[in-house]
Structure formats: structure tokens, C-alpha cells
KEVORO-845629 format. One line per field, with one value per residue (C-alpha): y, z, x negated; residue in one letter. Coordinates in steps of 0.001 Angstrom, whole numbers, always signed. Layout:
<rs>
Y	c(Y  ...)
Z	c(Z  ...)
X	c(X  ...)
residuo	c(A  ...)
</rs>
This chain:
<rs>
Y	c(+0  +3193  +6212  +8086  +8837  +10107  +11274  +10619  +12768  +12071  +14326  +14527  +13996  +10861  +10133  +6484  +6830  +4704  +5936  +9312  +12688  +14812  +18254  +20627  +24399  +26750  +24035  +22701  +19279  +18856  +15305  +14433  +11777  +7925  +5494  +3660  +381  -1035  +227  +3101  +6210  +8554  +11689  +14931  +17194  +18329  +17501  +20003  +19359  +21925  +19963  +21616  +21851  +18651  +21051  +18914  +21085  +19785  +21620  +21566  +23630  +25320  +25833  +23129  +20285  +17051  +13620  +11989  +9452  +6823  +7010  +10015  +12701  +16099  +18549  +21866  +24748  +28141  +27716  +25713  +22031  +20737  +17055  +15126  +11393  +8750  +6338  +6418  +6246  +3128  +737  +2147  +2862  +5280  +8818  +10232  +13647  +14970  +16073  +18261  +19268  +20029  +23129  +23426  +27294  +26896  +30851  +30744  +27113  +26557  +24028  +25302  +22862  +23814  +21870  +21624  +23177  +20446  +17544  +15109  +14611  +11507  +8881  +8294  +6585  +5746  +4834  +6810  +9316  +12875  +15819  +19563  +21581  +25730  +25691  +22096  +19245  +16177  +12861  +9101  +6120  +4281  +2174  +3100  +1274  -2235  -921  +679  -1526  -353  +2784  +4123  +7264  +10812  +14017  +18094  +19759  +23872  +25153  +28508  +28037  +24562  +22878  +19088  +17986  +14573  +13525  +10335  +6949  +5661  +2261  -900  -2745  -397  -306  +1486  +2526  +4210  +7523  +10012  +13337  +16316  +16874  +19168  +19519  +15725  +13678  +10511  +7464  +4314  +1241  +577  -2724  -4667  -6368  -9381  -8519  -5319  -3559  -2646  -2679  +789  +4425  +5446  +9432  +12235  +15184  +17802  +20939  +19824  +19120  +16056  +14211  +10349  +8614  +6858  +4382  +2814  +131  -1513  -5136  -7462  -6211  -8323  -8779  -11563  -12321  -13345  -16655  -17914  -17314  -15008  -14161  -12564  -9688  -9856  -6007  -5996  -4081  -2763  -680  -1234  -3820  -3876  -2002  -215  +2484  +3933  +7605  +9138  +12394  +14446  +16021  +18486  +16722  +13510  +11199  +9469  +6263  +5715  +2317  +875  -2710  -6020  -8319  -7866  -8826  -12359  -10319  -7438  -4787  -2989  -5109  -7447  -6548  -7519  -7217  -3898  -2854  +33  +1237  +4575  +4747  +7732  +7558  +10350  +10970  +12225  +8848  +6758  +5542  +3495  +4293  +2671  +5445  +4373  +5336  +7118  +6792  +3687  +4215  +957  -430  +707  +964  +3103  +6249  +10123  +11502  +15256  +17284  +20534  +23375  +20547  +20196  +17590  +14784  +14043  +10891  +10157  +6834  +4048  -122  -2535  -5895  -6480  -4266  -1698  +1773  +3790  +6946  +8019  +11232  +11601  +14351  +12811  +15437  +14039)
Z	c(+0  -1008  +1915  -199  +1583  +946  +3480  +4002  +5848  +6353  +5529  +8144  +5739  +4505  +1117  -396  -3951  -7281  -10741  -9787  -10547  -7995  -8655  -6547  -6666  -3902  -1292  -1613  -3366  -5483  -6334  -9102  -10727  -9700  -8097  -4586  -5881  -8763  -12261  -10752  -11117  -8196  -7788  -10321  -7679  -6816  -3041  -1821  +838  +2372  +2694  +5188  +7832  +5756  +5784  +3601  +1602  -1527  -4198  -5716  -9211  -11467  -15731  -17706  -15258  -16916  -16447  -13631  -14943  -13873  -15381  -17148  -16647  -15111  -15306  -13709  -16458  -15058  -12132  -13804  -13687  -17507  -17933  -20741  -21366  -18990  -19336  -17703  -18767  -18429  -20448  -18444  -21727  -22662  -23236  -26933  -26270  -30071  -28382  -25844  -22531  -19534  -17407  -14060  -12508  -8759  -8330  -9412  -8311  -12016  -15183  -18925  -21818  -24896  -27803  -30625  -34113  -34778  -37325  -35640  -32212  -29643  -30043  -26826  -24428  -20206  -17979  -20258  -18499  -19017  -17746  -19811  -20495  -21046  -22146  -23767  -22191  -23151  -23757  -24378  -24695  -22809  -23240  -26280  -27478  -28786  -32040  -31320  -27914  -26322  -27513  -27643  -29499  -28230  -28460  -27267  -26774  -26773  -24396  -26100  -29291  -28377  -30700  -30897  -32464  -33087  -31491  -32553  -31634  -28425  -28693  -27550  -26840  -26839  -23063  -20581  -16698  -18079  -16821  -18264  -16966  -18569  -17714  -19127  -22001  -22237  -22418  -19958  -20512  -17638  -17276  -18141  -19305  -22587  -21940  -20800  -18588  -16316  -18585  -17642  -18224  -20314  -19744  -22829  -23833  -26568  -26595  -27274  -28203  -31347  -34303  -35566  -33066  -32469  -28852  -27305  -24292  -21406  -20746  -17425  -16238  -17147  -19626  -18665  -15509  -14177  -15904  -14296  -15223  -13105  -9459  -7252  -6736  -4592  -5876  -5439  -5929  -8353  -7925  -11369  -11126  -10654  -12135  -14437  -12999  -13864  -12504  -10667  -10051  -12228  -11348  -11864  -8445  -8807  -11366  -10684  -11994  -9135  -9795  -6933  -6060  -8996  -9946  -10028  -11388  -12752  -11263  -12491  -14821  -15947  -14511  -10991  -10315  -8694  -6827  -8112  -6200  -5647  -4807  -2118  -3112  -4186  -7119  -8632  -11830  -12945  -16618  -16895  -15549  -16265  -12920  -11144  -7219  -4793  -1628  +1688  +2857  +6398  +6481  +6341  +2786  +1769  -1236  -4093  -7666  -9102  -7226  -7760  -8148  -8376  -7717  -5849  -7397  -8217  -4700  -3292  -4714  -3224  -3691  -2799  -2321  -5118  -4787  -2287  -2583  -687  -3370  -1260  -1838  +290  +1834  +2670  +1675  +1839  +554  -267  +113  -475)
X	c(+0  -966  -2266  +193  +3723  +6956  +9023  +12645  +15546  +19048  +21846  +24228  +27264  +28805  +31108  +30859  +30265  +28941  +28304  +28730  +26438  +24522  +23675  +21878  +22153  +20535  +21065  +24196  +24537  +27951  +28617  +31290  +33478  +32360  +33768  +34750  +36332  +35103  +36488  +38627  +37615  +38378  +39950  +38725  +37507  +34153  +33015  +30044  +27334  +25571  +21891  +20445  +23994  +25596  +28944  +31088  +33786  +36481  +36582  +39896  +38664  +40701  +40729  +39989  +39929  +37746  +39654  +38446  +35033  +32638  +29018  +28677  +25817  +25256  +22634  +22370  +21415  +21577  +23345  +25911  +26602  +27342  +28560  +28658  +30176  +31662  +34261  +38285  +41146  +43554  +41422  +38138  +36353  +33631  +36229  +35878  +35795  +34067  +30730  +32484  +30463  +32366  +31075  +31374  +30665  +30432  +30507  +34265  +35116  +36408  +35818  +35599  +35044  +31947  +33419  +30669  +30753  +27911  +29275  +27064  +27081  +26224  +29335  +31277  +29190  +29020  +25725  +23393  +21100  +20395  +17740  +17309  +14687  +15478  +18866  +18711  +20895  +19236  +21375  +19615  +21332  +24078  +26915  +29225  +32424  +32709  +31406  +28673  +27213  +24348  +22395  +19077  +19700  +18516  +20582  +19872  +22679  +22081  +24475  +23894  +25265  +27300  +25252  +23714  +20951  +19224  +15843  +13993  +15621  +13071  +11511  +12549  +15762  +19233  +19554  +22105  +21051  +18048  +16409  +14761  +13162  +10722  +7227  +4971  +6633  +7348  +10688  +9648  +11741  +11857  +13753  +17571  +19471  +19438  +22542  +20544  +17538  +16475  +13980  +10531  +6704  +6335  +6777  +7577  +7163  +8362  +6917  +9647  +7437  +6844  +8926  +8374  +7073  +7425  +7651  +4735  +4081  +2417  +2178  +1315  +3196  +6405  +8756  +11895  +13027  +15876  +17902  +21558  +22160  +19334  +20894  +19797  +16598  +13930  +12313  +8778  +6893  +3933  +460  +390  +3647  +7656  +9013  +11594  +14493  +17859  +20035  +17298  +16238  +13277  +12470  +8878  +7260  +4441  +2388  +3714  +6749  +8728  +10685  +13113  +14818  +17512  +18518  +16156  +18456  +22357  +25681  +26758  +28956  +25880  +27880  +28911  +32227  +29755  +26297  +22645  +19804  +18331  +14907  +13838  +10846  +9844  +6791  +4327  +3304  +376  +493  -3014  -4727  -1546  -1279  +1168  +741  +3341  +4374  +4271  +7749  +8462  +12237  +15113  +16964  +18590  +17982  +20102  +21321  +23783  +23221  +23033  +19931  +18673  +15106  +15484  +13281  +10551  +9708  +12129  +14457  +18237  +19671  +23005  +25401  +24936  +25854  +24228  +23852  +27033  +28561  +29352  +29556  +27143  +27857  +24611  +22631  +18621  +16476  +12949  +9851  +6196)
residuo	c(X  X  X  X  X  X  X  X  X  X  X  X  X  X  X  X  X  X  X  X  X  X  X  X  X  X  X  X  X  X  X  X  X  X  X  X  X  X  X  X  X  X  X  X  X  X  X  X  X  X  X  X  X  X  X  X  X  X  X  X  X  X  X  X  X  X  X  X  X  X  X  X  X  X  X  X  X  X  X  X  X  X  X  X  X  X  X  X  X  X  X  X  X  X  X  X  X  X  X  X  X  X  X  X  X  X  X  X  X  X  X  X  X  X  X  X  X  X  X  X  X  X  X  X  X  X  X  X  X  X  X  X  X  X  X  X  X  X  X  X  X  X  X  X  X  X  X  X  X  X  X  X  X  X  X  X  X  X  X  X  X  X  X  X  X  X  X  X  X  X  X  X  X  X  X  X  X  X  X  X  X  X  X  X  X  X  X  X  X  X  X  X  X  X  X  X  X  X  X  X  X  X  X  X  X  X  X  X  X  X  X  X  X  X  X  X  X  X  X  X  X  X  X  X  X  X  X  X  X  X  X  X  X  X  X  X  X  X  X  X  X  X  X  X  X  X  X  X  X  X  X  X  X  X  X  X  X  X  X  X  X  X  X  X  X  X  X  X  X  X  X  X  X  X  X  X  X  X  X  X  X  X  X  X  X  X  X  X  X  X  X  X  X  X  X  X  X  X  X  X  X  X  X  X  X  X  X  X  X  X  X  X  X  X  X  X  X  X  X  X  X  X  X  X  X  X  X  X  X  X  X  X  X  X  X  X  X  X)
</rs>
């Protein structure tokens, strides 16, 4: 284990959630959409937490109110919260919504929708992952329909002009539960699910300043994981880096890319009506050396999967709820500092 630590606190607030979003704005943490039982999307509203009090408040917004989702995104841009994707409805399927982005202003506790002038746009999709960069919303992969399966397209959506445009396809298998983030001027790519296996064993990397550019990797350990015909299993940690995981958090600290917890081997069924097993470790990865460094935690998270993640000002990471492997829904928030 590495001398290297991350420490963990406790927010004094509890709301069980799965396959919801967390996004952070001057210290309060507003989590959206996901789910308490399995396949049922809860109610519309947006529930704040003051991080440093854990004040709980619920927001009852006004204007365009979304429909209530499971496993879409949300990214904070300007002091808004923009969300894109998801699936609901009576048939629980990934919500064709044309490209539209949903806007949340917390200033006026009230929803507007961006619909796109842009004749292409990312299909209809749930469990992909999202980060931004300036006033760029950045969408990769997911879940679409029946037609379309799993995806590993890549989408920037300028919430100036309401605009989308296509990025290069990333490598490897069409996954969902991935998780990207943006590092010096990089698009960082880790994990996710192939419909068979957890994925794992590369970082793989687009650099977004340039026009043109293709993605890259690293590679460091196994590339598939369990798979969920083979019972249950324990999951052993490697030395080389995390192993293949998905639905975990991936965030960048300071110089440094943090992988946080996720999912080491599916649900009998491959999805969240039935618990995996879940890891609960927390990993560095240093682009400049291409380092894998496991932290020594100082706190008692439980392992997870399915959880909200943000990072606060670059400085801090919150994390909040996800599925055990009892397939419960935590209720648990923890801001994680190194």
C-alpha cells in the first residue's frame, strides 16, 4: 500500500439513492433523478445538501420540469446544472428527447429545456457518463435502445449556441457505466461494461485541443473482468492498477486522476435489479509517468457501484449513495480530500 492517503468525511445527511447525478455548486450538493427500488424512477424534484452543515432542503422547481429518470448525466457549467439522457417512462427505456439538454438554474429554483438546431445529435441513451470543459458538455457512450445496444460514441454539446458535435468513436468494446473526466486539455476514458464482462486494463485518452485528433491508451493489467455466469466471486486487488471495474467515479485532483470504487463483477442479470460485487478502493493515476498508485484510505466508505460523483473546485471529490452488494440503496454522503 501506497504512503499516499486520501481522506474521508461524512456528511451529516442521509437520502438512499442509485443511478442518480450529484452536482456541486458553492457548497451545496444537489442530487437528481435515480432510483430507490429497482427500475422506478423517483420523484422529479431536486433535493439540496448543504456539505459543510448537511442542511437537507427539496426543491420543488418550477418551468420546464424534466420527467423523472434513472441514469442520465449532469454537469455543472456556469453555475448551472445541464442534464442530458436517462431512461423512464412506463417501459423504463432510454427517453428520446431529439438532443435536448435540460437546465437546471439553482438561483431561481427553475428548469428550462436547450433543444438543438444540430441535425445530428447523440441517439437516446441511459448509464453513459459525461464531464465539460469551457462551455462544452461532453457525452460518451451508454446504453441506447434495442437498435442501437451499447455505444461508444462521443458528443460536445455547446451550451452557447445549443449545438452538438461529433468527437472520434473511443476504442474498444461499446460499453455502458463508463467515466470520463478532462485533464490538461485531455478527455480521460476508464472502465464501463461490454454487456458481458467489467472492462478494464487501459486508460484510454483524446486530446480535445486539437482538431483532428485520435484517442490513445495505457495500458497496465487485465482487460476483462468476471464475468456473471461464473458465481460469485472474490475480488482480489492488483499491484499494477484497478481492475476492471464499472459504474465507478473518475475524477482528476491536482495533477492527478482518481478512480473511486464501482462494480467487479455484474448482477446475475448485468444490470442494478440485482447486486454484483463492488470494490472500495480509491486509485491515482499520474499521466506524466503513467502511474497506477493505490491510496491508503483514512475513512469507512462501503464499497459501491452506481453512485453520484462530483469534484469541488478541483480540490475535493463528493460521492453520494450508489448499490451494495445487498442491493441496497445507500444513503450516505462523503467528501474525499487528499
Amino acid at each position: 500500500m501506497s504512503s499516499l492517503a486520501i481522506d474521508l468525511t461524512k456528511i451529516a445527511a442521509s437520502l438512499p439513492r442509485s443511478s442518480h447525478s450529484v452536482s456541486v455548486i458553492a457548497g451545496t450538493a444537489y442530487i437528481y433523478g435515480g432510483e430507490i427500488n429497482p427500475r422506478e424512477p423517483v420523484d422529479g424534484d431536486v433535493h439540496a445538501v448543504e456539505l459543510a452543515s448537511g442542511a437537507y432542503r427539496r426543491i420543488s422547481a418550477s418551468g420546464q420540469t424534466p420527467e423523472p429518470r434513472v441514469g442520465h448525466v449532469a454537469r455543472v457549467i456556469d453555475g448551472k446544472i445541464y442534464v442530458f439522457g436517462g431512461r423512464g417512462g412506463p417501459a423504463m427505456t432510454p427517453l428520446d428527447e431529439a438532443g435536448a439538454v435540460h437546465v437546471f438554474d439553482p438561483s431561481a429554483s427553475s428548469w428550462t429545456t436547450l433543444s438543438t438546431s444540430s441535425t445530428s445529435y447523440p441517439c437516446a441513451r441511459s448509464y453513459h457518463c459525461a464531464t465539460n470543459s469551457g462551455q462544452q458538455l461532453i457525452v460518451h457512450a451508454g446504453c441506447g435502445d434495442a437498435s442501437t445496444g451499447r455505444l461508444r460514441d462521443t458528443w460536445t454539446f455547446d451550451v452557447s449556441t445549443s449545438e452538438w458535435t461529433q468527437l472520434p468513436d473511443a476504442p474498444g468494446d461499446p460499453r455502458g457505466g463508463t467515466s470520463i473526466t478532462v485533464l490538461d486539455g485531455r478527455l480521460w476514458r476508464f472502465g464501463g461494461f461490454n454487456g458481458k464482462t467489467e472492462v478494464g486494463g487501459t486508460i484510454d485518452y483524446l486530446d480535445i485541443t486539437t482538431p483532428q485528433s485520435s484517442w490513445n491508451s495505457c495500458s497496465f493489467g487485465e482487460t476483462a473482468g468476471h464475468g456473471r455466469d461464473g458465481g460469485a466471486a472474490a475480488l482480489a486487488p492488483s499491484s499494477t492498477g484497478p481492475e476492471p471495474r464499472s459504474v465507478a467515479g473518475l475524477h482528476a485532483l491536482g495533477s492527478q486522476l482518481i478512480v473511486i470504487g464501482g462494480e467487479g463483477q455484474p448482477s446475475i442479470t448485468g444490470g442494478h435489479d440485482a447486486a454484483g460485487n463492488f470494490w472500495d478502493d480509491i486509485w491515482s493515476f499520474n499521466p506524466t509517468k503513467e502511474e497506477w498508485t493505490q491510496l491508503a484510505v483514512n475513512g469507512d466508505m462501503e464499497a459501491r457501484g452506481w453512485f453520484g460523483s462530483d469534484s469541488v473546485d478541483g480540490e475535493s471529490i463528493v460521492v453520494w449513495g450508489g448499490i451494495n452488494s445487498k442491493n441496497e440503496r445507500l444513503t450516505d454522503g462523503w467528501i474525499l480530500t487528499l
